[in-house]
N, C-alpha and C positions, 0 to 999 in steps of 0.2 A: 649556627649560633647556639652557646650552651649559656641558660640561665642560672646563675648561684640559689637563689633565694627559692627556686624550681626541684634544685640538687638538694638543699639542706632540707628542704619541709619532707621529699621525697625519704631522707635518712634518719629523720625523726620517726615518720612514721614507722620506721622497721625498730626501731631501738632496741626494745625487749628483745626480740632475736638476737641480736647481734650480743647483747651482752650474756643473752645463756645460753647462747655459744659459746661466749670467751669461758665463762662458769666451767662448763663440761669440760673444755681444755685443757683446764688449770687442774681441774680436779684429775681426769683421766691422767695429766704428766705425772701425776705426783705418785698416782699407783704404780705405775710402769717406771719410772724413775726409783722408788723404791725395789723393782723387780731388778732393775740393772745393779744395784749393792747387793743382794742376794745371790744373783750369778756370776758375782767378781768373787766370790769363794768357792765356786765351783771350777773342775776342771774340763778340759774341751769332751775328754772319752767319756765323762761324767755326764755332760750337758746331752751329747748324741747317743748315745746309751739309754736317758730317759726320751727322747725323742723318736727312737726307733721304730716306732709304733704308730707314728704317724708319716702318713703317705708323704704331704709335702707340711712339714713344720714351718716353712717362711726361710728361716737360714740356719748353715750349719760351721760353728766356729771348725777353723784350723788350728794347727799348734800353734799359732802365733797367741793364739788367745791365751797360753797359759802362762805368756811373759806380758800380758798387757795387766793396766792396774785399771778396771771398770770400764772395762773396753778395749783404755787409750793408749796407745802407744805415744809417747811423750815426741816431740823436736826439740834436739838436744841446744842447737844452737841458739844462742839471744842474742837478738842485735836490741843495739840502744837506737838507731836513725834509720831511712833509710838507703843512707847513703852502706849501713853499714850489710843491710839487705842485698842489694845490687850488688855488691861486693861478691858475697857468697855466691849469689845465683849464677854470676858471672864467670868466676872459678868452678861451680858445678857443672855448667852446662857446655863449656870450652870441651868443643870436638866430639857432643852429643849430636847428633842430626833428630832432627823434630819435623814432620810432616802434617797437617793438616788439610783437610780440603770440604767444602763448603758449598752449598748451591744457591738460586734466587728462580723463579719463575714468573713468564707471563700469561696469568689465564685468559681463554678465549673472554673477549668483548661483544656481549649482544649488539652494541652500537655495530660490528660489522656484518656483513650481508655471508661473507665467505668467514667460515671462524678459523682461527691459527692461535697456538700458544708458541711457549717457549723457553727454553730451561737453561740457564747457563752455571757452569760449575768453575768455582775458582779452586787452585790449590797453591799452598807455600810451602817450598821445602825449605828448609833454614840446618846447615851444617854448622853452621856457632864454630866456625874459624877466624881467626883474627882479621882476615881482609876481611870480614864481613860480606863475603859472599852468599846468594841467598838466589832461587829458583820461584817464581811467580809468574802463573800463567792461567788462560781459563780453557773452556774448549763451550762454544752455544751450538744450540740444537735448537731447528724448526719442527715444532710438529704441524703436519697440514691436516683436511680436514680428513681424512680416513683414519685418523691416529687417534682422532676426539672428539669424534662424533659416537652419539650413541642415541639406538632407537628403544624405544617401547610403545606399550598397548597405547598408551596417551597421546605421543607424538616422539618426535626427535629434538637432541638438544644435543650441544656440547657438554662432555665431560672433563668436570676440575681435575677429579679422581683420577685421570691416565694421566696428568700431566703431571699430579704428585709422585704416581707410580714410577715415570721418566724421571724427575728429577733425582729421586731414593735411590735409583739405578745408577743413574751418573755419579752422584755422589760416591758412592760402592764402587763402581769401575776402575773412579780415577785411586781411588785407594788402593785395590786390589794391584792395577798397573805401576804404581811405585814399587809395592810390595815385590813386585815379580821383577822389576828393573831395578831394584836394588841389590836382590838374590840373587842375579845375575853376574852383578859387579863383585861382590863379594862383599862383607864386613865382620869385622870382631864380635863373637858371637857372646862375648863379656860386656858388650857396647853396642848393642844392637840399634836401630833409628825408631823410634819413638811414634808412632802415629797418633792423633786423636782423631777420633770420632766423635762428632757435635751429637749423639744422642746416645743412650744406653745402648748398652747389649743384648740386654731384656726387655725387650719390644714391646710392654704392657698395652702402648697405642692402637695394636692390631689385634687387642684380644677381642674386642663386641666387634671386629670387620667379619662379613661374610666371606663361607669358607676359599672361595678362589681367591680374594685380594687378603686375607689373612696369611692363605699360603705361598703369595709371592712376596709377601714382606718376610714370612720366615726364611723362606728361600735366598733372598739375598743377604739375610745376616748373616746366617750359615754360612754361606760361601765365602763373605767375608771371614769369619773366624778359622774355616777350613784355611784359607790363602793364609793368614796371618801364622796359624800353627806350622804349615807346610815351608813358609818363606823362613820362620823365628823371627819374624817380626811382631814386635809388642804392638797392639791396637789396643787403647784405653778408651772407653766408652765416657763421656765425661757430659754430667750437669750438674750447673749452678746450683738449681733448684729443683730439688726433687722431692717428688710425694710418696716415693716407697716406700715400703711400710712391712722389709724381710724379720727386719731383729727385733721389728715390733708384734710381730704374730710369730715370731720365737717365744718372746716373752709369754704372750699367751698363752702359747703352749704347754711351755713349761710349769708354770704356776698356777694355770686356769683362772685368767683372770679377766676382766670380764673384756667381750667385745669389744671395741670402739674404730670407729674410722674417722677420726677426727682430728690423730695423732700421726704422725708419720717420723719417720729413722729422723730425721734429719730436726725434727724437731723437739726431740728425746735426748737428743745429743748437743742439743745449742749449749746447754750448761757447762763449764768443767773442763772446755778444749780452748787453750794458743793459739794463738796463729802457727801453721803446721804441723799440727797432733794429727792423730791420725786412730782411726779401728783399729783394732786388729784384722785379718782376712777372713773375710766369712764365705762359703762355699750357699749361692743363692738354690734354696729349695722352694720354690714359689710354686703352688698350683697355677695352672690355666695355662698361657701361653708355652709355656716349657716347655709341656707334654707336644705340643707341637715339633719341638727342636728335632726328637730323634734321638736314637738311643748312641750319637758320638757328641752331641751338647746338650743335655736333658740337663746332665750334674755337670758340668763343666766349666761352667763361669760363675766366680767370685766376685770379692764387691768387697768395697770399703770406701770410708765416709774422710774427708779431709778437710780442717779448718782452715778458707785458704781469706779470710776476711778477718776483720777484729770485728764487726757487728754480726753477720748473718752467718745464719746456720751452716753446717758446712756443707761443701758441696760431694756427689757422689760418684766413685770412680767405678765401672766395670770392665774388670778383666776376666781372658783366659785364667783356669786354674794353672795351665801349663809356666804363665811367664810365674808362676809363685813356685811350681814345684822346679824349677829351673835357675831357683835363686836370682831372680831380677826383679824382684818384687822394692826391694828398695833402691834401686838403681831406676827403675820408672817413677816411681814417688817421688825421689830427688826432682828427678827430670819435670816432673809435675810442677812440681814447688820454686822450682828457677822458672819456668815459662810463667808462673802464676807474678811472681816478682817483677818479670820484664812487663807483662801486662797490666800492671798494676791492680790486682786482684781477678782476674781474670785471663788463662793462658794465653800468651801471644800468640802462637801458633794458629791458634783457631779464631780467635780475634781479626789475626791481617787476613784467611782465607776467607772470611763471614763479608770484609770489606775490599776483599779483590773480585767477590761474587756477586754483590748485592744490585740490584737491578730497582732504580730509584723510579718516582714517578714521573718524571724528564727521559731519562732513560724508556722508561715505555712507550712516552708521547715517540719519542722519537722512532723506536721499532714500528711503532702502526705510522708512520710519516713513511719511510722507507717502506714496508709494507703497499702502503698507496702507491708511492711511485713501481714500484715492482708491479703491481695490478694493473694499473695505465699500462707500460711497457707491454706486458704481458696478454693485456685487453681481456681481463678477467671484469667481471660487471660485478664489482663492490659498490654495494648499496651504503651509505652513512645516516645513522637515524638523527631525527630533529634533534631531538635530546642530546646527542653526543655535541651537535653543532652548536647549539643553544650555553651547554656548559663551555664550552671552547672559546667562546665569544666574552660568556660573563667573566672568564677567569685570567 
């Protein structure tokens, strides 16, 4: 039970906060907003040239920047409907293939005596042929209890953390295994299949992890982009919403102006962009986690910002530098921009794999249901606590 009048007095009391926050905001946009008309008269060799001097500037424009007008690269087409949207996307994306794949888990339940998790990964291939043919399948993983269990000075417990680590793994695998079966088969290396990836390329989430699970989250991105460069399959790292903040500590950089982290790419750029505008390519020079990559992805992956909404900020794409030096940099953005249409703001692609994956709370009941019977069968002595039975009953 959640109280309103609990909620509001709760939000009252913070007030002041919240509005000199909004203050600092508004004020910080408008400096760094003014930084971005100051660097739309500068050229790319110009802008990395004063930059030189600094280890990691945050981002470093490509040539595309010197045909962009204050960033943006314009979407040339206007529809009046959406009827006339679908239209286009549907014409662009005829005989692209577009891959996604998506995971869900079950973490271990103190309610049971024996712990077990569980990971299941869906993927969608979608060839966007007139039968409308399309690939949709998952693959589930049990982990038992040697897989997550973990001791210390204090005692022993289950770990959430190896079951995250499993599923980021599967997630990667099932991508890596298209990548290498579709290489296989062959394709038009002017039309390559499309992959997304449901989280950046830039792994910022494992920069405060200690250094062993830091270095196996590096480890499978890596191999991921190694597989994608090796196969010339494009992998686009894609989110809705992101707090990056590369061409904002460019800015800084470049103008010296003052700190702030309150400000992020995506919210620098809510102004002034269509629906389907776009950055220009920027090549990500980000301190902390990169230096982790390795000296074959340290400078390697790029970034650009895409209006795929008419309210919210846009969202952000990371790619290899390779798919831009290889001319399919707007051959993927298309391809972006048709999946973001079929989804109606949001890629298809990763959309059906998020709901071919997703592991509901019925769904759970029913694995530790199954689970039980496996334990009777099996004459393992699972214990069930009060609590577990107690809510089972009320609910």
């Amino acid at each position: 039970m959640i109280y309103r009048d609990k909620i509001v007095a709760a939000l009252n009391a913070c007030r002041s906060d919240f509005t000199q926050f909004d203050a600092e905001v508004a004020a910080n946009c408008a400096a760094y907003r003014a930084a971005v008309d100051q660097v739309a008269q500068m050229h790319a060799d110009e802008i990395i040239g004063q930059l030189a001097r600094i280890q990691s500037p945050g981002a470093l424009p490509t040539e595309e920047f010197d045909r962009a007008r204050c960033f943006l690269i314009q979407f040339e087409p206007k529809w009046y409907n959406h009827e006339q949207a679908r239209d286009w996307a549907y014409k662009t994306i005829l005989g692209r293939t577009t891959f996604a794949a998506d995971g869900s888990q079950i973490i271990p339940s103190k309610d049971y005596s024996i712990p077990v998790a569980a990971v299941q990964v869906g993927w969608f291939e979608n060839p966007h042929t007139s039968d409308g043919a399309y690939t949709k399948d998952v693959s589930f993983e049990v982990l038992p209890p040697g897989e997550i269990m973990s001791g210390s000075i204090v005692g022993t417990g289950v770990s959430e953390q190896a079951v995250h680590r499993r599923r980021y793994a599967a997630e990667v695998a099932a991508i890596k295994n298209y990548m290498n079966a579709v290489a296989t088969r062959g394709f038009d290396s002017n039309r390559p299949p499309v992959v997304f990836f449901d989280s950046l390329l830039v792994i910022s989430f494992a920069e405060t992890m200690q250094p062993e699970l830091r270095e196996f989250y590096v480890s499978e991105i890596t191999s991921l982009l190694a597989s994608a460069q090796k196969t010339g399959v494009p992998v686009v790292g894609y989110v809705d919403t992101s707090f990056a903040r590369d061409l904002t500590v460019m800015l800084q950089n470049l103008f010296s102006l003052a700190p702030t982290h309150k400000i992020s790419d995506s919210v620098l750029l809510s102004t002034g962009m269509n629906w389907g505008d776009r950055t220009a390519f920027f090549r990500c020079a980000r301190s902390g986690i990169l230096e982790s990559y390795g000296s074959d992805w340290r400078d390697k992956i790029g970034f650009l910002y895409l209006k795929t909404s008419g309210d919210n900020p846009p969202a952000r794409l990371d790619l290899p530098m390779w798919v831009y030096e290889r001319g399919l940099l707007d051959y993927v953005v298309d391809t972006v921009r048709a999946e973001v249409v079929a989804g109606n703001g949001y890629p298809y692609a990763i959309e059906t794999a998020d709901a071919t994956a997703v592991l509901t709370a019925r769904d759970r009941e029913m694995f530790y249901a199954i689970f039980q019977e496996f334990a009777e069968r099996e004459r393992l002595s699972v214990r069930i606590s009060r609590k577990a039975i107690s809510k089972s009953h009320r609910r």
